[in-house]
C-alpha positions in Angstrom: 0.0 0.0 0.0 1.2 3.5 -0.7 1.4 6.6 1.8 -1.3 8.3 -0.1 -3.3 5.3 -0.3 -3.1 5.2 3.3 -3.6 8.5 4.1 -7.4 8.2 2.6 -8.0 5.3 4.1 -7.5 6.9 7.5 -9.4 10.0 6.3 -12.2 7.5 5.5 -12.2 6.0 9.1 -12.0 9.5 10.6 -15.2 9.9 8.8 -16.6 6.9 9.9 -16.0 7.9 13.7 -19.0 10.5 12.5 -20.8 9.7 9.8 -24.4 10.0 12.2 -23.6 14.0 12.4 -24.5 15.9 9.1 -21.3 17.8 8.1 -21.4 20.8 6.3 -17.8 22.4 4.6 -16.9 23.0 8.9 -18.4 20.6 11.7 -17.3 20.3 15.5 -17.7 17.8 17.5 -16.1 16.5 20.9 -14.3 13.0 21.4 -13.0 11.6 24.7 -9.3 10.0 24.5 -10.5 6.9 24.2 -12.4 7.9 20.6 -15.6 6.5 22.1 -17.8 9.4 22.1 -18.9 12.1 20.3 -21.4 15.4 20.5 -22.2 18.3 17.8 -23.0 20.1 21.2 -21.6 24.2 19.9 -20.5 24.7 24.3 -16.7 25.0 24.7 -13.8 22.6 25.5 -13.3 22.2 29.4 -10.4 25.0 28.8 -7.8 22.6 29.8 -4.8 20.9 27.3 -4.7 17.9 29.9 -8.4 17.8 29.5 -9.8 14.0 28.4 -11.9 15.9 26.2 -10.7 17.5 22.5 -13.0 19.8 20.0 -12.9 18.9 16.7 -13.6 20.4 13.4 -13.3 19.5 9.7 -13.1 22.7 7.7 -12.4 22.3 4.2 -9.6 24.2 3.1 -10.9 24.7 -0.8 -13.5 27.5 0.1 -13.5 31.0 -0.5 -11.7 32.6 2.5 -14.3 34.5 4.2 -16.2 31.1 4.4 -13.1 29.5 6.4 -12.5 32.6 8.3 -16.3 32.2 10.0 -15.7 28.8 10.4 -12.4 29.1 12.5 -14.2 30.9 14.9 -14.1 28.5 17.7 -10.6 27.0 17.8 -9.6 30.9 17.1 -11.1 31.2 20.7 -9.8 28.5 22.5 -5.9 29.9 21.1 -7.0 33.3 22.6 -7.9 31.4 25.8 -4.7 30.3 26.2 -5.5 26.9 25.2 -3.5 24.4 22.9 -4.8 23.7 19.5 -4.2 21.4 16.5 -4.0 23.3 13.2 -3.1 22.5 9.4 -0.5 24.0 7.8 1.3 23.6 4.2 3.9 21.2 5.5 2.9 19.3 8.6 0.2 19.9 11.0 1.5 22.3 13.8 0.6 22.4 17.9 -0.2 26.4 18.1 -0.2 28.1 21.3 0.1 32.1 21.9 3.2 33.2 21.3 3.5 35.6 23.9 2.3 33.5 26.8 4.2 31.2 28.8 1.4 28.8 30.1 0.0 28.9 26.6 3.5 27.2 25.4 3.4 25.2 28.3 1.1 23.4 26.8 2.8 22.7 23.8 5.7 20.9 25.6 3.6 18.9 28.1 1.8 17.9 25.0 4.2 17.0 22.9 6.8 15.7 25.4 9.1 17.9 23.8 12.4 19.2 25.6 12.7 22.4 26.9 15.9 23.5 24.8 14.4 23.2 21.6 13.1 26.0 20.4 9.6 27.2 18.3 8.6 28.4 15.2 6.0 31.5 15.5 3.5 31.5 13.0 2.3 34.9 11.7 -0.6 36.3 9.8 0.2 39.4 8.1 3.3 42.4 8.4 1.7 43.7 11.7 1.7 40.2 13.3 5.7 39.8 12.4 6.3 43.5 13.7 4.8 42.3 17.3 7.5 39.5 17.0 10.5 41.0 15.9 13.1 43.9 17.6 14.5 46.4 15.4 14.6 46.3 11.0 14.6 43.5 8.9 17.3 43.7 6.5 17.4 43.6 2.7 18.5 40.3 2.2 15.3 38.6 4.9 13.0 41.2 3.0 13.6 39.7 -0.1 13.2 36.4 0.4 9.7 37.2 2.1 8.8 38.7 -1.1 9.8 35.6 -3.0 8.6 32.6 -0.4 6.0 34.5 2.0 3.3 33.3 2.5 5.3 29.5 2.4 7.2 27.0 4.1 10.0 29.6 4.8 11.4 30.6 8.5 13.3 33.5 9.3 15.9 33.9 12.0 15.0 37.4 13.5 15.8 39.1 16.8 12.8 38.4 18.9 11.3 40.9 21.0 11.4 40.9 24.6 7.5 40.2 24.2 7.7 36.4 23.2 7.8 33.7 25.4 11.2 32.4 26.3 9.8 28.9 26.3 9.5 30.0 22.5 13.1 30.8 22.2 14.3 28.3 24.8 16.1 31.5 25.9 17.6 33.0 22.8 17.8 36.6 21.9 16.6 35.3 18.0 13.4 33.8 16.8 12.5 31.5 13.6 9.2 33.4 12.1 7.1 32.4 9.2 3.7 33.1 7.3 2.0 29.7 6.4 0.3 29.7 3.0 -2.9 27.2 4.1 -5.8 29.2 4.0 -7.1 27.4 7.7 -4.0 28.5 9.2 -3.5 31.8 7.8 -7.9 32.5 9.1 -6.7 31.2 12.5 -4.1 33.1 12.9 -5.7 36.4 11.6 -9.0 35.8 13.9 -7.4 34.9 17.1 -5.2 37.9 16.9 -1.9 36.5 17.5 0.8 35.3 16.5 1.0 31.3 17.1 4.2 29.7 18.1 3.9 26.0 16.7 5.7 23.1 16.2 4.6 19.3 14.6 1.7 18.3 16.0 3.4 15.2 17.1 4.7 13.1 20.0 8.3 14.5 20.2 10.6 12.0 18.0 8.3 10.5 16.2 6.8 11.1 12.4 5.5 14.5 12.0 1.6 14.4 11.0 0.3 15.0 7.4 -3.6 14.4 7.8 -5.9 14.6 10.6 -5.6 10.8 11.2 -2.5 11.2 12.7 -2.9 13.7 14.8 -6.1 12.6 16.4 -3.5 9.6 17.2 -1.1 11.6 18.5 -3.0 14.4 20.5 -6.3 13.8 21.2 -7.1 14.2 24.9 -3.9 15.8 24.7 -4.9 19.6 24.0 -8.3 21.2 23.9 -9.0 21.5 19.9 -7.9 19.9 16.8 -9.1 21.2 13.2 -8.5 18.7 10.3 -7.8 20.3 7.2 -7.4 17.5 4.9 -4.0 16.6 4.1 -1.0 18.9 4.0 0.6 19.7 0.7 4.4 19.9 1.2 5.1 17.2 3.6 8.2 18.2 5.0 8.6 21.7 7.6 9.6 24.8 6.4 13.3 25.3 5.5 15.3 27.9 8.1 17.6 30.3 7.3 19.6 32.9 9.4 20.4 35.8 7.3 22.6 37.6 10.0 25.7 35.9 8.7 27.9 37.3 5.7 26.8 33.9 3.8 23.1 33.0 4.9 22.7 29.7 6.5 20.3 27.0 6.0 19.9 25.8 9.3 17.3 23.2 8.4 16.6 22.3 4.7 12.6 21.8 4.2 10.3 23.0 2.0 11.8 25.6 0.2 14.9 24.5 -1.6 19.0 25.7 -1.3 18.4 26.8 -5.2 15.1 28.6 -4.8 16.9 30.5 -2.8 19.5 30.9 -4.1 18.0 32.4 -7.1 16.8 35.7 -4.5 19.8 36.8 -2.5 22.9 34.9 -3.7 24.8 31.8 -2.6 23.8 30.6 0.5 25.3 27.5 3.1 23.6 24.7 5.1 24.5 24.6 8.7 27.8 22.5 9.4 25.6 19.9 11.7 24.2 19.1 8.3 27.3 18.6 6.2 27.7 14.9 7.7 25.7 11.9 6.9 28.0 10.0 9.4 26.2 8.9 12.4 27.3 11.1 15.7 28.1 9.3 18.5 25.7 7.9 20.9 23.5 8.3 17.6 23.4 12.6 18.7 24.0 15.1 17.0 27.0 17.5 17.3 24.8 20.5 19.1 23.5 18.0 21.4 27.0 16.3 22.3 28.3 20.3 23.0 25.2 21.2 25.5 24.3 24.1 23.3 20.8 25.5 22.5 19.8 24.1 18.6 19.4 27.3 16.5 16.6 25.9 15.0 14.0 22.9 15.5 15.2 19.6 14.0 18.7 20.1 14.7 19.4 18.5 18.2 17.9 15.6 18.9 16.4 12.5 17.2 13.5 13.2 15.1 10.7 11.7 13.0 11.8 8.2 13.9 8.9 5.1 13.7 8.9 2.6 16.7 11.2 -0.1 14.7 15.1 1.2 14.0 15.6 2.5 10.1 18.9 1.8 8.5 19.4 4.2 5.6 20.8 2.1 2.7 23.0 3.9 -0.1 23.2 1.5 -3.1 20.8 -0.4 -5.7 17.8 -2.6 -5.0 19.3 -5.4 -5.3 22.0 -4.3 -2.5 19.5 -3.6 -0.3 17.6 -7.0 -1.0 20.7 -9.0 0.6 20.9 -7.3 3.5 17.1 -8.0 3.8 18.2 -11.6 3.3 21.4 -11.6 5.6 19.4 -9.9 8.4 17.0 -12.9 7.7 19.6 -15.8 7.8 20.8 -14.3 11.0 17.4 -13.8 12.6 14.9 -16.0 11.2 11.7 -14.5 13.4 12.6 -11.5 12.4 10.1 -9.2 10.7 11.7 -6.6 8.1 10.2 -3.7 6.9 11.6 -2.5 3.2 10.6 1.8 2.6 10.7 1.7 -1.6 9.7 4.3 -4.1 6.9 3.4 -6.8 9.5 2.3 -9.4 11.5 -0.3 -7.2 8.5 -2.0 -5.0 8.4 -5.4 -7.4 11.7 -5.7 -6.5 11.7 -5.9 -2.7 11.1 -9.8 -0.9 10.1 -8.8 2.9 7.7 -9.2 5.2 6.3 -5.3 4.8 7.1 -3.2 1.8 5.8 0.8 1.8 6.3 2.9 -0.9 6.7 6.8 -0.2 6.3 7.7 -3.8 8.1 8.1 -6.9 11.8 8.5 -7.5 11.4 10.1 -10.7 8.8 12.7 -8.6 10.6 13.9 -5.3 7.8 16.0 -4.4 5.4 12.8 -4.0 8.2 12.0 -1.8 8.3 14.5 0.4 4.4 14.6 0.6 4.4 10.9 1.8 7.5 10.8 3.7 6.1 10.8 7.5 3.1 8.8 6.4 5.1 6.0 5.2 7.1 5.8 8.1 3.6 6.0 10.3 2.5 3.2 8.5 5.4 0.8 9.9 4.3 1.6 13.2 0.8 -0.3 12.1 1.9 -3.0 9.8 0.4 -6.5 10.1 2.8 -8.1 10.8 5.0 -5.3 12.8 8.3 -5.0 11.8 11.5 -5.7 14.2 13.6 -3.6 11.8 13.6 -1.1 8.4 15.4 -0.8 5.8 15.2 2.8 3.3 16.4 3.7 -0.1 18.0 6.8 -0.3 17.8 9.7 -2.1 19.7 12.3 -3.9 20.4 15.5 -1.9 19.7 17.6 -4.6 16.7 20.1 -4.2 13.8 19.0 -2.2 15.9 15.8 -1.6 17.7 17.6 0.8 14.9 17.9 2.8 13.6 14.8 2.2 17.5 12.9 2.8 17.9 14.8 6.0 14.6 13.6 7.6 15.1 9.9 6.5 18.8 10.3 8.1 17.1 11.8 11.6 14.9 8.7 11.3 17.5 6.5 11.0 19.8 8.3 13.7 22.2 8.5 10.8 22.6 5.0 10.5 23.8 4.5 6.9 25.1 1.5 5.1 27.0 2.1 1.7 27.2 -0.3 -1.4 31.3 -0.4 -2.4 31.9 -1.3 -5.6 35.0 -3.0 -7.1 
């Protein structure tokens, strides 16, 4: 089965879970944590993110945008309150929370799991929005590339003002800022008023979520709303860059490529934690061996990882076939997992083989990335092991290689040839 396959297969049992409620373009309704209840009741979420009890709504995201701006109304609330909410973005779904209050973000991290030290990405509606967030003038170099990639999967490394949470910042002076493109996220933001910090919607580590199925997995009975969009379009997060350097540096690749950019402002560099594909010892990176604050999300600790281990393999099919078969001769109960593309899938002999889309299409790729790695974590029979293609670095591949590798811990075997 493919990711995308999947992922409407899960959209079709969320549906199920209320198919006895008429649902309009935007519904709500409340589950429990256990899924085994619902209501249409309109009242309001018991106000708490520990609460048992999670607001959902399906708002369609191809309507005009004064439709989805009415129909945001109540999670808009609940982020005003303070409250933790669920929300669709173009890359992955994101865990807002005001920006500027601390028991707001609070929420976030108990949520999520997520340690202190690794900073947020505020979300931001309009000009105004990023002018409440940021000290001082953005320069020519950060105003150009918001002309080319804004509203986008883009993230700017400003100065932050005193204002924003330091559980945002996990106490730096600088903040990563971006205006999402999905017309649900961009109507939240506006109608709450304020600028959203928000990371993956996810349990810390694990695959970020690409359609409402996984995050009702994740977090429900974890925050007080959630508001399925449908699925996301880019996949992967948004790339980050800080500009403050002579050479701008891409401190996480994502969704916006090295070249795009490139094209705006000139040549640019990716951080030096992402130069290696050697796997750090203790299976850390570099920033978290040294003790130091990450810069960025994504860049200290292990990330997007399904429950079984993921060896990244660098060679052909048929490589990667007889180290299926060795790890079989050597473990004969062993369950192996195989994560192919469209083009190789015949190829594979193993016990559960996921395609994440086509080689010759790295976009479908990067859309089904997290989705095939989510659907290890459910395989009949579950896998004790997985082994991944690999994928040129080139372009979105870059974002693509660098969340396989984060998967895998950076555990990488190479084909040699003669």
């Amino acid at each position: 089965m493919s990711a995308a396959q999947h992922c409407v297969i899960a959209r079709s049992f969320l549906h199920c879970l209320t198919r006895s409620i008429h649902r309009p373009p935007s519904s709500r309704f409340t589950m429990s944590a256990s899924n085994s209840s619902s209501s249409s009741s309109s009242g309001s979420s018991s106000g708490s993110s520990s609460s048992s009890h999670t607001q959902l709504w399906t708002i369609s995201p191809d309507q005009p945008y004064a439709a989805i701006y009415e129909q945001v109304a109540g999670a808009a609330a609940l982020l005003a309150a303070d409250e933790a909410v669920v929300i669709p973005t173009e890359t992955v779904y994101g865990l807002a929370a005001n920006a500027f209050s601390d028991d707001a973000v609070a929420k976030i991290f108990r949520a999520k799991n997520r340690p202190a030290d690794n900073p947020l990405i505020v979300h931001v509606a309009d000009e105004s929005q990023l002018r409440e967030v940021v000290e001082g003038e953005i320069s020519q170099r950060e105003q150009q590339l918001i002309a080319a990639f804004w509203p986008g999967p883009l993230t700017l490394i400003l100065p932050r003002k005193i204002s924003v949470s330091r559980l945002v910042t996990a106490g730096l002076t600088t903040v990563g800022v971006r205006m999402p493109s999905h017309p649900v996220a961009k109507a939240i933001i506006a109608r709450c008023g304020k600028p959203l910090a928000a990371p993956s919607a996810n349990i810390s580590g694990r695959p970020s979520p690409t359609c409402g199925a996984h995050v009702i997995g994740d977090m429900m009975g974890k925050v007080a709303g959630i508001v399925d969009g449908g699925a996301t379009g880019v996949g992967v997060e948004s790339t980050v860059i800080d500009c403050s350097p002579e050479i701008p540096i891409i401190l996480r690749p994502g969704g916006i490529t090295k070249e795009e950019i490139e094209t705006i402002i000139g040549p640019v560099t990716y951080a030096q934690e992402l130069h290696s594909n050697e796997r750090p010892e203790s299976a850390k990176d570099v920033s978290a061996l040294s003790g130091h604050v990450p810069r960025a999300p994504g860049m200290k600790y292990a990330h997007y990882a399904p429950k079984a281990p993921v060896t990244v393999v660098e060679g052909s099919p048929q490589f990667l076939q007889s180290l299926v078969d060795a790890h079989h001769q050597q473990h004969p109960t062993s369950k192996i997992g195989v994560l192919a593309t469209d083009e190789s899938r015949g190829q594979y002999r193993a016990d559960v083989v996921v395609t994440c889309g086509a080689r010759s299409d790295v976009a479908s790729i990067a859309r089904s990335l997290y989705d095939a790695l989510r659907q290890f974590d459910i395989a009949t029979p579950s896998v004790d092991c997985i082994y991944s293609e690999s994928f040129s670095t080139d372009g979105l591949g870059a974002a693509v290689m660098n969340r396989l590798l984060k998967a895998a811990s950076h555990q990488v075997v190479r084909e040699h040839h003669q």
